[in-house]
N, C-alpha and C positions, 0 to 999 in steps of 0.2 A: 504494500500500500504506500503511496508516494501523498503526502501533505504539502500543504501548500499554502500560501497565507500571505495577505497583503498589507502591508502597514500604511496607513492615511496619515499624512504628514500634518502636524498639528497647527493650528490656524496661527502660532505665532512662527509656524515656519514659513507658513503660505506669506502672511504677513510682508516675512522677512524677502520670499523670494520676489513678490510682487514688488515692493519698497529697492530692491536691488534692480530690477529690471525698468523699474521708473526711473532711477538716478540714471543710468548707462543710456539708453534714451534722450532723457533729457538733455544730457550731455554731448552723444553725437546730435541731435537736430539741433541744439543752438550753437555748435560751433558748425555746422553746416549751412543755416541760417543766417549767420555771422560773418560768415565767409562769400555768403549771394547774395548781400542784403541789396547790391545793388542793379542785379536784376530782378528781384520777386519785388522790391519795397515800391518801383515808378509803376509797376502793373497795377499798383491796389488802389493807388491814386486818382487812375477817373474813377472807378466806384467809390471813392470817398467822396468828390466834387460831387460827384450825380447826389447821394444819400444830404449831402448838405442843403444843395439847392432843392431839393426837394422838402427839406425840415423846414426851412424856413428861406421864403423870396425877398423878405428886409434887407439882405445882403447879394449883391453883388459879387462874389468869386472872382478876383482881379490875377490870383496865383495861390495855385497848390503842386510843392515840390518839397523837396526833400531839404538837408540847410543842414550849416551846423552852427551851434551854437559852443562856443568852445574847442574841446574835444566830443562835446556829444554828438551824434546822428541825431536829429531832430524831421519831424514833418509840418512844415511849416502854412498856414492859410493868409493871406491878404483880402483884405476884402473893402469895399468901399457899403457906405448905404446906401439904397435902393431909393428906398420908402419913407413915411413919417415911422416913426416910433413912436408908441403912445404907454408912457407911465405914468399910471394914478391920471388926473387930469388934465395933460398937456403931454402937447404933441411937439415930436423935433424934428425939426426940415435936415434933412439930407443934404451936407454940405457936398461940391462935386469937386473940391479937392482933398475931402477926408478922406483918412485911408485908418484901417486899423489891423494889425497882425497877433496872431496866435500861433504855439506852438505844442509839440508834448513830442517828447522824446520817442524814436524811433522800436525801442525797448519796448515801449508801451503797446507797441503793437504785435513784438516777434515774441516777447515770454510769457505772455500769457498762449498762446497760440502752440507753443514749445510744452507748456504745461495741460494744456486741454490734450493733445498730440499725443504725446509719452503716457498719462494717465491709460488714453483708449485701448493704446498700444500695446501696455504691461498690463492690462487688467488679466487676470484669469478665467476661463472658460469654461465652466462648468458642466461639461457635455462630456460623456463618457465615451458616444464615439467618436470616430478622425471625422466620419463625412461630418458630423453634426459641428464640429469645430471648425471644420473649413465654412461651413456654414455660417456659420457664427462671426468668424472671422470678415469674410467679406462682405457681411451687414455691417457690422463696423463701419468698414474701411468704406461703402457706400456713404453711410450717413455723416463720414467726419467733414467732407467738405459743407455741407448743410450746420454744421456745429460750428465751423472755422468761421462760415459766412454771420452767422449769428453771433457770433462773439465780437466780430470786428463791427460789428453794424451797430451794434448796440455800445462801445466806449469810444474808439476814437471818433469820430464826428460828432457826439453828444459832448466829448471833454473840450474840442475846437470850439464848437457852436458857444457851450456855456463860459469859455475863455473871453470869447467874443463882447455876448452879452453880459458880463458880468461888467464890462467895461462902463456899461451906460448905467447898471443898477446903483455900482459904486458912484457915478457919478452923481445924477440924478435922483435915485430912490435908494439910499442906504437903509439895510434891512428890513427890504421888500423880500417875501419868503415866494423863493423859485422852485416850483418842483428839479428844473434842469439843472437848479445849481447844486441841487441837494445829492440830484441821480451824479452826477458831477464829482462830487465832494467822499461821493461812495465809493467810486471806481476806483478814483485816486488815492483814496486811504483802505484799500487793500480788497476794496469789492470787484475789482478786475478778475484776481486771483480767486476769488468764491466766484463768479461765472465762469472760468474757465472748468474750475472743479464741477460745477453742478451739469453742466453741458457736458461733461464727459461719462460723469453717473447715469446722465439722461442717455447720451450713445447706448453705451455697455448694456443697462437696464432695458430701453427696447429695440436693441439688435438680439 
C-alpha cells in the first residue's frame, strides 16, 4: 500500500509568497516604466486633454506636456479662461491675457499604476485546475486595462482641474467647501494608493 498526502501551505506562507511576488513585480515594472517613461507618458496625454475638457469648458487647454520641474518628471496643464466664473454672487470676466499653470509629478501617474499592476499580477489563484487558472489568468489580464483606464481617469485630471481651481477659490472665496478639492486633497494624501489597491481586489474578485 503506497500513502500519500499533501501539505497546504499555511496562509502566513501564502501570505508571504504573494507579498514576495508583489515586491519583484513591482520592482521590474517600475524600473521598466522608469526607463519608457518617455514613450508611454506623451501617449496618455490626449486622453488626459480630452477627460479635462470634457470636466469642465471654463478653461481653455492652451498646453499639456510633460516638464520638469527641478529634477522631477512632472505633467504639466496651461490653461487660459474661457468663460465667467461665478462664486457665491459674482461673476469674473475672463481676462485674454490670463494664463494659469498646474502641475503633479509624473510618479503620480506610473506608481500607482505599478501598484494596481503587480497586486493583479501576484494575486493567487485559487482554482485547482491548470485550464481553470489559465482561465482565471486571462480574465485578469483582460480587465486590467479597464482598471489602469479607471485609475488614471479618476486622479490625475481631477488633481490638475482642482490645482486649477483652487486658484480662484483661494483667491476669491477662501473656505468655500469643494467637493473637487476634497476628492483632491484625498488622492494626494495617500487615496491614490487605496484606489489603486481597491481596483485590483475589484480585478482578482471578478475575474
Amino acid at each position: 500500500m503506497r500513502l500519500s498526502s499533501s501539505i497546504e501551505p499555511s496562509p502566513q506562507k501564502k501570505l508571504g509568497h504573494f507579498f514576495l511576488r508583489f515586491v519583484m513585480l513591482a520592482l521590474v515594472l517600475g524600473f521598466v516604466l522608469n526607463r519608457t517613461q518617455d514613450t508611454w507618458a506623451p501617449a496618455l496625454l490626449p486622453a488626459l486633454q480630452t477627460e479635462l475638457e470634457w470636466l469642465d469648458d471654463t478653461y481653455k487647454i492652451q498646453n499639456l506636456s510633460l516638464d520638469r520641474e527641478g529634477a522631477d518628471r512632472v505633467v504639466r496643464v496651461v490653461v487660459s479662461q474661457a468663460r465667467f466664473i461665478v462664486l457665491g454672487d459674482v461673476a469674473y470676466r475672463p481676462h485674454p491675457l490670463g494664463r494659469a499653470n498646474a502641475s503633479t509629478l509624473l510618479g503620480n501617474v506610473m506608481l500607482p499604476a505599478v501598484l494596481l499592476t503587480a497586486m493583479v499580477l501576484a494575486w493567487p489563484i485559487g482554482v485547482p485546475s491548470r485550464t481553470g487558472r489559465i482561465k482565471v489568468a486571462l480574465r485578469r489580464a483582460a480587465m486590467l486595462p479597464l482598471a489602469l483606464t479607471m485609475l488614471w481617469s479618476l486622479d490625475v485630471p481631477f488633481v490638475l482641474w482642482a490645482a486649477i481651481w483652487s486658484l480662484h477659490v483661494d483667491a476669491f472665496a477662501p473656505g468655500m467647501f469643494s467637493p473637487l478639492l476634497v476628492w483632491s486633497q484625498f488622492l494626494q494624501g495617500g487615496g491614490r494608493d487605496m484606489l489603486a489597491i481597491g481596483l485590483a481586489v475589484a480585478v482578482c474578485s471578478f475575474a
